[in-house]
C-alpha positions as CSV (number, residue, x, y, z in Angstrom):
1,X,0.0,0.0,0.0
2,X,1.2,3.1,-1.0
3,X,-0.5,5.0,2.0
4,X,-2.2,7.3,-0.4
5,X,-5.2,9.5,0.2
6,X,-8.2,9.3,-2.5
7,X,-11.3,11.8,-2.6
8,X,-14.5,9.0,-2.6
9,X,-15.4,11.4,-5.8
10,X,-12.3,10.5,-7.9
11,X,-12.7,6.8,-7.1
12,X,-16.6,6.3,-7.5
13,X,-16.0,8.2,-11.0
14,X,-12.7,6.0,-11.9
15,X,-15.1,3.2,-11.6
16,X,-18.2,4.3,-13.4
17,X,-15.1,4.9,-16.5
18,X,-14.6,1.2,-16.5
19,X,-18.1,0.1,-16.1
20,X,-19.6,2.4,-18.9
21,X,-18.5,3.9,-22.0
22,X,-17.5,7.9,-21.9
23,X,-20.1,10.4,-23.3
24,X,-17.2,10.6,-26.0
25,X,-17.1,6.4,-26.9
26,X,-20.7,6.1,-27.2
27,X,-20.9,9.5,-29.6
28,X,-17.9,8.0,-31.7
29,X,-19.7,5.0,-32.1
30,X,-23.0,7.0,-33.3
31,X,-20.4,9.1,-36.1
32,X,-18.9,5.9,-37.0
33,X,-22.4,4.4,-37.9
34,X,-22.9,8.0,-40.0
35,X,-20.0,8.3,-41.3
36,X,-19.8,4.3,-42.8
37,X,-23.5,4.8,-44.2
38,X,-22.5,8.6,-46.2
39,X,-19.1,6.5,-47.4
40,X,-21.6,3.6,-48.9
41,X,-24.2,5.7,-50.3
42,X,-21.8,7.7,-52.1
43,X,-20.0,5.1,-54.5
44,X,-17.4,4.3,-51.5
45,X,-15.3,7.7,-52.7
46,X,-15.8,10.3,-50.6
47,X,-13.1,11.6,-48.5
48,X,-13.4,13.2,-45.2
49,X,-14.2,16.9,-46.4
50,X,-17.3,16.0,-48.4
51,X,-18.0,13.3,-45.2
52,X,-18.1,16.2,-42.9
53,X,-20.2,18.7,-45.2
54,X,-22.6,16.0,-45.8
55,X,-22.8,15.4,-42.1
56,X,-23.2,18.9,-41.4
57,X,-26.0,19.2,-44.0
58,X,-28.1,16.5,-42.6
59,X,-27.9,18.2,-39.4
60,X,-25.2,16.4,-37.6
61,X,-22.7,18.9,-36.0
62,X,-19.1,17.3,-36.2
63,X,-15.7,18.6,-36.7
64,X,-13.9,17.7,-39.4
65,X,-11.0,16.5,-37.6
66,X,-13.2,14.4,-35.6
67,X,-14.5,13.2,-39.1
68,X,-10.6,12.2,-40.4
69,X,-10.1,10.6,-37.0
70,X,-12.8,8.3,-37.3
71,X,-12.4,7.9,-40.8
72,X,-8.6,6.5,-39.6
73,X,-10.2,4.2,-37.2
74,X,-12.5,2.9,-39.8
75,X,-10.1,2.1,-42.4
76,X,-11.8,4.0,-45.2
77,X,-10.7,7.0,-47.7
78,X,-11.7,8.8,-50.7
79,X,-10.9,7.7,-53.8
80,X,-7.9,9.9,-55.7
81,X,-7.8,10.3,-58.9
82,X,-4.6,9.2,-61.2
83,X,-3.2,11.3,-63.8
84,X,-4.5,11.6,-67.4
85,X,-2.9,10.7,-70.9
86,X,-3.7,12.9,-73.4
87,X,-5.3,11.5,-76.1
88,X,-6.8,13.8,-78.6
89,X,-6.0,13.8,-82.2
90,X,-6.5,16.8,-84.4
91,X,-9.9,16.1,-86.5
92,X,-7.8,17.6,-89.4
93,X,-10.9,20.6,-90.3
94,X,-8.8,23.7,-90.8
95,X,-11.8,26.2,-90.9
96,X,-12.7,25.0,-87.7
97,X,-15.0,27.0,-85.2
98,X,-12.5,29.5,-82.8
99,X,-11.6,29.2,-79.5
100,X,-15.0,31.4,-77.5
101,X,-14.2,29.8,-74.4
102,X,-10.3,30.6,-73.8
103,X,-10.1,28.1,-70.6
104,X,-12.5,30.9,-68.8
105,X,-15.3,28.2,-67.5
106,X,-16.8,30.7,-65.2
107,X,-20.8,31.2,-66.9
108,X,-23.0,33.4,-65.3
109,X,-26.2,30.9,-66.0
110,X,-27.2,27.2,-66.8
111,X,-27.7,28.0,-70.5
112,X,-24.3,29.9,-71.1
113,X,-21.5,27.6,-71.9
114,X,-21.3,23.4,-72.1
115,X,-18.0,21.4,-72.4
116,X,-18.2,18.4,-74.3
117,X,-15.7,15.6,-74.1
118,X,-15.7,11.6,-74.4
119,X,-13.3,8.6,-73.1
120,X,-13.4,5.0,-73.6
121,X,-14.1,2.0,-71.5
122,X,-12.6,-1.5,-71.5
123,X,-15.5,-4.8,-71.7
124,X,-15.0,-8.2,-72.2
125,X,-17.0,-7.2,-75.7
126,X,-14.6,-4.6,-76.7
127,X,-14.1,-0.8,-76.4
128,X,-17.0,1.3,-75.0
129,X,-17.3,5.1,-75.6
130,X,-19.0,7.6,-73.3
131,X,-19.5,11.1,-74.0
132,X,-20.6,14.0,-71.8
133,X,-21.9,17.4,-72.1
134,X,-21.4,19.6,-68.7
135,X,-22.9,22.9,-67.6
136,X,-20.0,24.8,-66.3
137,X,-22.5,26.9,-64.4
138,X,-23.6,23.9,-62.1
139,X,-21.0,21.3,-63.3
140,X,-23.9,19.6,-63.8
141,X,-24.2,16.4,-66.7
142,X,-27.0,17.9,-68.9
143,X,-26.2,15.2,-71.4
144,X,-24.3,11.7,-71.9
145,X,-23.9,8.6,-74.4
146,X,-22.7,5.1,-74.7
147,X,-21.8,3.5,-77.8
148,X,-19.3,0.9,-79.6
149,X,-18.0,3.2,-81.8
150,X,-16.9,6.9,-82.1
151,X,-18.6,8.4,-84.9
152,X,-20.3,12.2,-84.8
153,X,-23.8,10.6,-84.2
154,X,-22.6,9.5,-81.0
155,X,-21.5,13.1,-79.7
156,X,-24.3,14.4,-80.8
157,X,-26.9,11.9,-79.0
158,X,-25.2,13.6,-75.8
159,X,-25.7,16.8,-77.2
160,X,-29.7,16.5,-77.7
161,X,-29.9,14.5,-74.4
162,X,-28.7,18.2,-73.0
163,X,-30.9,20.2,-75.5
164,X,-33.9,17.5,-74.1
165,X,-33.0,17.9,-70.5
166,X,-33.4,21.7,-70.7
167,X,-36.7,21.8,-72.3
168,X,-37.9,18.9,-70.1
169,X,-37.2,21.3,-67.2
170,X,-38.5,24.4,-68.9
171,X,-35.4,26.0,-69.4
172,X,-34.7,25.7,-72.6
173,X,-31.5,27.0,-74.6
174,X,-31.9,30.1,-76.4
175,X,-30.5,30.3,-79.7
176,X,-27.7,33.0,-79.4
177,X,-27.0,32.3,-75.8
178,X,-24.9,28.9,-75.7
179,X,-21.3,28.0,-76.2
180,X,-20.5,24.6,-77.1
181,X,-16.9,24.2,-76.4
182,X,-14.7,20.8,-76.9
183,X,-11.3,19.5,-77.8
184,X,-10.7,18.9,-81.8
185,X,-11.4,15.9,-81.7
186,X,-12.6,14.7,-85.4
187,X,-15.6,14.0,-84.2
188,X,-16.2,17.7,-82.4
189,X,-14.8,19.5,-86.1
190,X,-17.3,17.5,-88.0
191,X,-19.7,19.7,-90.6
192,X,-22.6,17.3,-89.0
193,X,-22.1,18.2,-85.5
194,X,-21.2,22.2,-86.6
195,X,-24.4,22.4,-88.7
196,X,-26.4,20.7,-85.9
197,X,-25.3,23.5,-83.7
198,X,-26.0,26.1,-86.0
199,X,-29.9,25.3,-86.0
200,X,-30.2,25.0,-82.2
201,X,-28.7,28.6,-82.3
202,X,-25.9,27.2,-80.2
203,X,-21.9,28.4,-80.8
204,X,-19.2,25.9,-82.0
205,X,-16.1,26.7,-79.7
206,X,-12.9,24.1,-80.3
207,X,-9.7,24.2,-78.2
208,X,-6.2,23.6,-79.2
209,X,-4.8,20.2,-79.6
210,X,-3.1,18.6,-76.8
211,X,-4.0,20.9,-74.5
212,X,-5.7,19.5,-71.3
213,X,-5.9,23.3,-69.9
214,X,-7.8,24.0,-72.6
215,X,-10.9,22.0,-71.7
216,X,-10.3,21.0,-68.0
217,X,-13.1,21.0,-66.9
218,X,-14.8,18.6,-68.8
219,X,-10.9,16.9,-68.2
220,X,-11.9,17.0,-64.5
221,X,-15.8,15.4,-64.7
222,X,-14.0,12.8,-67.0
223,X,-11.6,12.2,-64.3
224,X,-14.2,11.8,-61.4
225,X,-16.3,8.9,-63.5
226,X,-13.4,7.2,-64.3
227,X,-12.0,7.0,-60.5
228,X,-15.5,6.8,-59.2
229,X,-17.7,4.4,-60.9
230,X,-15.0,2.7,-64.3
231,X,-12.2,1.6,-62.3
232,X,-13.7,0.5,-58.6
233,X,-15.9,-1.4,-60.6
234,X,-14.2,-3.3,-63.4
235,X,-14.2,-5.8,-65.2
236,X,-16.8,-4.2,-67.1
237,X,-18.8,-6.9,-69.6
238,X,-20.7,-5.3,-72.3
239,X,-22.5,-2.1,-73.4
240,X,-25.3,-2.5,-71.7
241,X,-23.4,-2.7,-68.2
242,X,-21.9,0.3,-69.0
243,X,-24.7,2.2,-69.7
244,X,-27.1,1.5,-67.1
245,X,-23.9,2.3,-64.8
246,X,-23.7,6.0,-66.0
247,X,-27.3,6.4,-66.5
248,X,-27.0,5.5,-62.1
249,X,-24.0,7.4,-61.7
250,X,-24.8,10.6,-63.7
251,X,-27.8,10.4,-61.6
252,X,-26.1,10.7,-58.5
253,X,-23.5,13.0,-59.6
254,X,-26.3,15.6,-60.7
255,X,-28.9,15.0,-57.6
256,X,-26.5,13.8,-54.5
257,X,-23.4,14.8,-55.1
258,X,-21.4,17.4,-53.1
259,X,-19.4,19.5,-55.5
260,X,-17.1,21.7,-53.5
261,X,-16.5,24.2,-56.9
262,X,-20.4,25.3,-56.3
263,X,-20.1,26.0,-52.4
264,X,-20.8,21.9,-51.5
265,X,-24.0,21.5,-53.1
266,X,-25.3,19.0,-55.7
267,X,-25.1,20.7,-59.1
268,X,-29.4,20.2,-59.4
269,X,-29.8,22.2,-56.0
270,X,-27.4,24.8,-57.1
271,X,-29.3,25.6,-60.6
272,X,-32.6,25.6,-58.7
273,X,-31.3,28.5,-56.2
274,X,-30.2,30.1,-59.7
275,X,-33.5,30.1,-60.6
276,X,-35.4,30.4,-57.2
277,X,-33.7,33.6,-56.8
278,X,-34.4,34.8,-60.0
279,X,-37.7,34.1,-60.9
280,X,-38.9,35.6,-56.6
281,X,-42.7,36.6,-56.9
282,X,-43.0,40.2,-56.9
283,X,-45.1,41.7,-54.4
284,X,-48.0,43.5,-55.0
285,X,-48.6,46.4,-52.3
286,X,-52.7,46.8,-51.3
287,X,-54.0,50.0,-51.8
């Protein structure tokens, strides 16, 4: 014995330590549980800053150190995206459309300016192209296709999904107001796709060659599907796979997704405060 004096306080709460969990244990196991279920719904890729502003949207007021500690003791991270190999070959049109865009993707509306871009994906069946057309306002997908092989019909299905999607929401493009802007590619120079544009009323814009700058952001949307849905998930098998994975992803991306560009919103909620504070009511004063 060691002779030494203990206050009854300090020893009655030692003990109640080792027969029940701290305040702190029992509210890092309720994070842990909300933390794992964001991390699932979310395609298993977000890290812990889009963890914590998810928590903190849903109500749940946590740190986001708290957040990477947890994460730690979990085992989990965000996916990370590798680097890119350019790949674009000059579509060979030497009166094609001029550079409107000049890597300034800052649009001060939905309908402004839309980067278009398309990669490829590996299936047991062969080589799978998927093209994208993105609102730089929202970074939203307005429009997307699948197909076997890259021909100008397959840029352009993406490019009336987007014309579709805007009159299906009642905001349609008006002719005059849209940019159009891609790599030069052969399939972005073609006189189809450039006379296509021309009746919607929408302007051809085509970067340099080679130049990731010169279309990175539609570089960077590329980048998220590939390291969140095409490579966690492979081997991909056919087409079909492939499509109704995008059709679920692009979903996702649009509706759930925080994008931290946009002030950590989904790019669907950021359009409609565009136009919830555009379109307020005015109020009519009684006389």
């Amino acid at each position: 014995m060691h002779d030494c004096k203990i206050a009854p306080a300090t020893y009655y709460a030692h003990h109640k330590r080792r027969t029940a969990p701290s305040a702190r244990t029992v509210r890092d196991g309720e994070l842990k549980e909300l933390i794992q279920h964001v991390y699932d719904s979310n395609y298993r890729v977000y890290g812990a800053r889009k963890i914590w502003r998810e928590l903190n949207r849903q109500g749940q007021a946590v740190a986001r150190c708290t957040v990477e500690r947890l994460m730690r003791e979990l085992g989990i991270t965000g996916a990370v995206r590798g680097k890119r190999v350019i790949t674009t070959l000059p579509g060979g049109q030497t009166g094609r459309a001029p550079d409107l865009v000049d890597r300034d993707f800052v649009a001060g509306a939905p309908n402004r300016c839309w980067v278009a871009d398309f990669t490829h994906v590996k299936t047991w069946a062969g080589v799978v192209y998927v093209a994208f057309v993105v609102a730089t306002f929202s970074r939203r997908i307005v429009g997307w296709s699948a197909a076997t092989v890259k021909e100008t019909v397959f840029v352009l299905d993406a490019l009336e999904m987007a014309i579709w999607q805007r009159d299906r929401d009642q905001h349609p493009v008006q002719p005059g107001e849209l940019i159009h802007h891609s790599d030069a590619r052969s399939q972005y120079t073609s006189f189809r796709l450039a006379e296509h544009l021309d009746v919607a009323g929408i302007a051809a814009s085509i970067g340099s060659v080679g130049d990731a700058y010169d279309n990175a952001l539609m570089e960077s949307t590329i980048g998220l599907f590939k390291t969140e849905l095409i490579k966690p998930r492979r081997p991909w098998k056919t087409l079909s796979d492939v499509e109704l994975a995008t059709a679920e992803y692009v979903d996702w991306y649009n509706h759930r997704r925080l994008h931290g560009e946009i002030g950590h919103v989904p790019p669907v909620e950021y359009e409609n405060n565009h136009y919830l504070a555009t379109t307020k009511p005015q109020v009519t004063p009684n006389i």
